[in-house]
C-alpha positions as CSV (number, residue, x, y, z in Angstrom):
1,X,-7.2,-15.8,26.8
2,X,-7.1,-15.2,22.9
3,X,-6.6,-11.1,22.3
4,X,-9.8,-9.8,20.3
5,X,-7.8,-9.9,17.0
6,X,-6.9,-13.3,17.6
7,X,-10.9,-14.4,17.8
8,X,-12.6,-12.2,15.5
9,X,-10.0,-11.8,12.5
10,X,-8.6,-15.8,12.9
11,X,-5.6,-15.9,10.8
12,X,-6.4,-18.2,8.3
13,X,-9.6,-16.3,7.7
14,X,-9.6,-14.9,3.3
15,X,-11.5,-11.4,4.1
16,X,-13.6,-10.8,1.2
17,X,-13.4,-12.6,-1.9
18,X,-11.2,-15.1,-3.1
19,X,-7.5,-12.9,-4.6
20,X,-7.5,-15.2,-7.0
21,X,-10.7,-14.7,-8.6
22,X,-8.6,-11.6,-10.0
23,X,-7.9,-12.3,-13.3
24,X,-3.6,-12.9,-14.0
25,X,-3.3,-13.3,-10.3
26,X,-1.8,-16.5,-10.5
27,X,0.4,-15.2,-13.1
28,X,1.6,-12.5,-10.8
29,X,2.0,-14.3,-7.9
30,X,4.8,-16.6,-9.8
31,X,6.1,-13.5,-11.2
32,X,6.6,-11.8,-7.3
33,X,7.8,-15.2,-6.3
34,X,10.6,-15.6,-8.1
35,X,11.8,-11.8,-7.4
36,X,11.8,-12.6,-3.6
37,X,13.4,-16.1,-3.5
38,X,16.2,-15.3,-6.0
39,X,16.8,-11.6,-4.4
40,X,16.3,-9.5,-7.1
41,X,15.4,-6.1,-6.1
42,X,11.7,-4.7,-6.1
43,X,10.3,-1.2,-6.4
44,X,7.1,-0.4,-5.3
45,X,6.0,2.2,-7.2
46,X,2.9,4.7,-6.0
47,X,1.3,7.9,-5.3
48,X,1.7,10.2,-2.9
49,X,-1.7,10.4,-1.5
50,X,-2.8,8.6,1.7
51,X,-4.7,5.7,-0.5
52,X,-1.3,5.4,-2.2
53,X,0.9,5.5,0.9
54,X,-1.1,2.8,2.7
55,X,-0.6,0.7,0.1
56,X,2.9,1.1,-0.6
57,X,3.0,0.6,3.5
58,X,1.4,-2.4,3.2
59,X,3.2,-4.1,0.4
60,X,6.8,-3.1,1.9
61,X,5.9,-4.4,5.3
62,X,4.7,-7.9,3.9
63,X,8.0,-8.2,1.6
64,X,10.4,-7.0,4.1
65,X,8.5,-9.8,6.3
66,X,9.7,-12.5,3.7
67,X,13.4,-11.4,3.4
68,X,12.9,-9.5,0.2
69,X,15.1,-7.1,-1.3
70,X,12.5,-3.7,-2.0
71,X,12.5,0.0,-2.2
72,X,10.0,2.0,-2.9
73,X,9.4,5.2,-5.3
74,X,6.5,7.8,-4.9
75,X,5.4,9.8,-7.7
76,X,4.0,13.3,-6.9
77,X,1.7,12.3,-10.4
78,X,-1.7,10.3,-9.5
79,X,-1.6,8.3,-12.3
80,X,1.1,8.0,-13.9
81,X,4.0,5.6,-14.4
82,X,6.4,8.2,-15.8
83,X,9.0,7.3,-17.9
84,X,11.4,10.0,-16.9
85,X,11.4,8.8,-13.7
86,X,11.9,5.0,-14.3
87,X,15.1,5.7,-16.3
88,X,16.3,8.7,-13.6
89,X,15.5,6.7,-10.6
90,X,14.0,3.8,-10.7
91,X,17.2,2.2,-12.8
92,X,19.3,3.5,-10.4
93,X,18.3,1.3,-7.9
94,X,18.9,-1.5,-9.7
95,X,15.0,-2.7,-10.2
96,X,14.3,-5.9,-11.8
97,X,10.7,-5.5,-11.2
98,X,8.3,-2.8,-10.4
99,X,5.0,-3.3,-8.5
100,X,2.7,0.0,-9.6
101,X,-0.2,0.3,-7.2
102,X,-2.3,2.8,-9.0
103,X,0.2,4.4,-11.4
104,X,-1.1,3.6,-15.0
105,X,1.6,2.5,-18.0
106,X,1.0,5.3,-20.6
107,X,1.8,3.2,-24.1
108,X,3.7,0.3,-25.2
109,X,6.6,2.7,-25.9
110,X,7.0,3.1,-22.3
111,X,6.7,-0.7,-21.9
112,X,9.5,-0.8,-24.2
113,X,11.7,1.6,-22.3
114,X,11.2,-0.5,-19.3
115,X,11.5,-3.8,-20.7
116,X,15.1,-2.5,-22.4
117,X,16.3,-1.4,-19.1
118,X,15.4,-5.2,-17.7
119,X,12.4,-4.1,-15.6
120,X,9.0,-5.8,-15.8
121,X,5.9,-4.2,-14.8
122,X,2.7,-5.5,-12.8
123,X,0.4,-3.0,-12.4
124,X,-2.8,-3.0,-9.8
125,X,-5.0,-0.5,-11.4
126,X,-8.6,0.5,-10.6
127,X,-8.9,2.9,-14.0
128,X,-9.6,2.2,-17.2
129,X,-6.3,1.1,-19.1
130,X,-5.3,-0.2,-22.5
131,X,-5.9,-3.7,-23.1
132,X,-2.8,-3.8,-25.8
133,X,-0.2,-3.4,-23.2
134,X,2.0,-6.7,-22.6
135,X,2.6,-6.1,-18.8
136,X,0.7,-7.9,-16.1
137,X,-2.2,-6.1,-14.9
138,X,-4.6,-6.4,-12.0
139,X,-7.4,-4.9,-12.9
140,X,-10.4,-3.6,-10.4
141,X,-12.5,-0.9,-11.2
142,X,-14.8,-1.5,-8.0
143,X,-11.9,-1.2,-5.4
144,X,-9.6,1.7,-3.5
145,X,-5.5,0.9,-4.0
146,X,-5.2,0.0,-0.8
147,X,-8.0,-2.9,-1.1
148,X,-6.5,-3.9,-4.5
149,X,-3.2,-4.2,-2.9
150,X,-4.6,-6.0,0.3
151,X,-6.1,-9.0,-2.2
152,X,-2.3,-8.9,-3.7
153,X,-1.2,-9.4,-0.1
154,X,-3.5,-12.3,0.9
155,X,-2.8,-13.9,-2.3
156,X,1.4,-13.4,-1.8
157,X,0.4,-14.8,1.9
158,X,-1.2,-18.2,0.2
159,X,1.7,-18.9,-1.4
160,X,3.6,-18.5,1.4
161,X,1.4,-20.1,3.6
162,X,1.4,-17.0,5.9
163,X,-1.1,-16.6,8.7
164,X,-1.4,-13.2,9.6
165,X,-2.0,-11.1,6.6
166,X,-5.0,-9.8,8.3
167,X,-3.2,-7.8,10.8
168,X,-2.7,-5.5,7.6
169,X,-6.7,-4.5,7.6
170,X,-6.1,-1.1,9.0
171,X,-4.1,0.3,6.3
172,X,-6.9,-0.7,4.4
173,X,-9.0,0.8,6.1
174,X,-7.3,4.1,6.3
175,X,-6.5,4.1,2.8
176,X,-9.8,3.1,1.4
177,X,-11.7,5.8,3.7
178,X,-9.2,8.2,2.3
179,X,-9.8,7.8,-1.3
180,X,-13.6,8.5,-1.6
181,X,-14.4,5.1,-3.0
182,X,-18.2,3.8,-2.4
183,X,-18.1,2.0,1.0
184,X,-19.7,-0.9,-0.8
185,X,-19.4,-4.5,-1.9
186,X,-15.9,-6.0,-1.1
187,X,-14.5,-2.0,-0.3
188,X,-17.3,-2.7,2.8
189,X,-16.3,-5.6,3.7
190,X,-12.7,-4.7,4.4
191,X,-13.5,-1.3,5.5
192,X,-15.9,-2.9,8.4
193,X,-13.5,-5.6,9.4
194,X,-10.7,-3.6,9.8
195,X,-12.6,-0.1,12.1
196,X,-12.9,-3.1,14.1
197,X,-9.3,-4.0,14.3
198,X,-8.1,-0.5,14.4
199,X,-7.8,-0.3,18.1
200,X,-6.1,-3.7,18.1
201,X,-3.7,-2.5,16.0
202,X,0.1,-3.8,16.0
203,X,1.0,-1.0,13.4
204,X,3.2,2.2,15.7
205,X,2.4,4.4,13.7
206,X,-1.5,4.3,13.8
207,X,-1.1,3.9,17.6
208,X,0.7,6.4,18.2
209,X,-2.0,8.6,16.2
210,X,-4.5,7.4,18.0
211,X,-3.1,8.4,21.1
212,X,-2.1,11.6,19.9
213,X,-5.9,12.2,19.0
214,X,-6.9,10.7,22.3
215,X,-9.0,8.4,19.9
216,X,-10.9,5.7,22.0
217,X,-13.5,4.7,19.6
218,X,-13.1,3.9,16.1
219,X,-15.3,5.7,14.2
220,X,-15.5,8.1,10.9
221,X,-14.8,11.1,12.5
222,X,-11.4,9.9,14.0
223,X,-10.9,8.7,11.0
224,X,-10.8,11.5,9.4
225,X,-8.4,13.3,11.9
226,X,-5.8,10.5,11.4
227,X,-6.2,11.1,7.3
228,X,-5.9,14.3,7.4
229,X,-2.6,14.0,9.9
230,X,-0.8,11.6,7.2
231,X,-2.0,14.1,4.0
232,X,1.3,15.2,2.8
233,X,2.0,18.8,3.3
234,X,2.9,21.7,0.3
235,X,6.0,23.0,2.4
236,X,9.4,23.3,2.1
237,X,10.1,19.9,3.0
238,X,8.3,19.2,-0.1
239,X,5.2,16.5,-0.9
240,X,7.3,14.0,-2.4
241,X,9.4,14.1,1.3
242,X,7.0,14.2,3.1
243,X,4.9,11.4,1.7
244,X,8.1,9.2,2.5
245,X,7.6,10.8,5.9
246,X,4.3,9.1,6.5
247,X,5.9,5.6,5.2
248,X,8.2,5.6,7.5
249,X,5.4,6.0,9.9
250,X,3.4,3.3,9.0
251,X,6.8,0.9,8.4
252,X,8.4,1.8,12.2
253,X,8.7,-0.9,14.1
254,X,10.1,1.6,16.5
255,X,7.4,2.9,19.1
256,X,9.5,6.3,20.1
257,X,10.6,6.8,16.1
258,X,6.6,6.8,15.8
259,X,5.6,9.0,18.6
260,X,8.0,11.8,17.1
261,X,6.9,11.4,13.4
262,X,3.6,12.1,14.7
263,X,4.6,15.0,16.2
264,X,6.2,16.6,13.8
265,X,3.2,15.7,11.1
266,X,0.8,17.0,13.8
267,X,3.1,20.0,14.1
268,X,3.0,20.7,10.0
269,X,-0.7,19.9,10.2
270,X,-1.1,22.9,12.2
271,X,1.2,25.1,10.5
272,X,-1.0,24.9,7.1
């Protein structure tokens, strides 16, 4: 007998639109490509609220799925791409390419720092932006980070012929609900297919929410308690920590590692 997943969200189904009706999409895909089969080391590169941190989740599960060599960098900025902190940080790591999911690239003197330190960019970006900046951009006014990253996803997944990028839905969900974009259009779509899902989920750290919140039914209420649970705290821990916090959640693949993150974001939840 085929679990619910399995039937209702088949694995070769494309959710929403085509990815590649994005425009540079093909472009990018080659570009991601030949970072993961020759090993050079990605940075995912987002903000630090829960739109942003379910898609950096997202992305860093899927390329850790095909062997690649990633890190990831939140910025306690919205919007930004900072400069400072590509040349502080991101350098350090050793970055040949940086995946922004939200972040915008300020001016082509920026660009220029990058390039010079060897990095490219591609940025998914659902703001306005300037159209005389040389990196790759995705461009989608209409749809929440997390949706924008999801058609990245299913487009990485047709290139490598991968069958269950679906199973990634409930971030998107999470994310999109999160971010206050209109529940409409293709932001509907993915938003309705993966509530559904949610209590199929395969991901330990929205399980063990969910069970935490005795959450039976998926609706926009429990939704809301799981958002506000992953919303990274003003303490002394800091945001920027404990953003990385709720990454680590969502990336577990260990159930107990999960159940204690939760209770210790539950804990701070209460303490604010």
């Amino acid at each position: 007998m085929q679990k619910i997943w399995e039937r209702k969200y088949s694995l070769n189904k494309t959710l929403g639109y085509n990815p590649f009706l994005i425009e540079k999409m093909d472009i990018t895909i080659n570009k991601i490509a030949k970072a993961i089969n020759k090993r050079e080391k990605i940075v995912v590169y987002g903000s630090c609220d829960v739109d942003g941190i379910c898609s950096i989740s997202l992305l860093i599960l899927l390329l850790k799925y095909l062997n690649a060599d990633v890190e990831y960098y939140i910025s306690e900025g919205k919007e930004i791409l900072c400069s400072k902190v590509i040349k502080n940080h991101v350098d350090m790591l050793g970055a040949s390419l940086i995946i922004s999911l939200g972040c915008v690239i300020e001016s082509r003197d920026q660009e220029n720092l990058i390039n010079n330190l060897g990095m490219e960019v591609i940025a998914l970006l659902n703001k306005e932006y300037s159209k005389d900046l040389k990196s790759i951009i995705l461009g989608n006014e209409t749809l929440s980070i997390s949706a924008l990253t999801f058609k990245l996803a299913q487009a990485i997944a047709a290139y490598y012929n991968m069958k269950s990028i679906n199973k990634y839905i409930d971030l998107v969900t999470i994310g999109t609900y999160s971010s206050n974009y209109k529940l409409d259009g293709e932001n509907k779509v993915l938003f309705e297919e993966g509530i559904n899902y949610l209590l199929n989920s395969n991901n330990y750290g929205l399980k063990a929410l969910m069970t935490y919140n005795g959450i039976i039914t998926p609706s926009r209420d429990n939704l809301s308690k799981m958002v506000l649970a992953m919303t990274p705290r003003v303490n002394a821990v800091g945001t920027i920590d404990n953003a990385r916090i709720v990454v680590e959640l969502l990336t577990t693949t260990n159930e107990y590692r999960a159940q204690q993150i939760v209770k210790y974001l539950e804990k701070e939840l209460k303490n604010n």
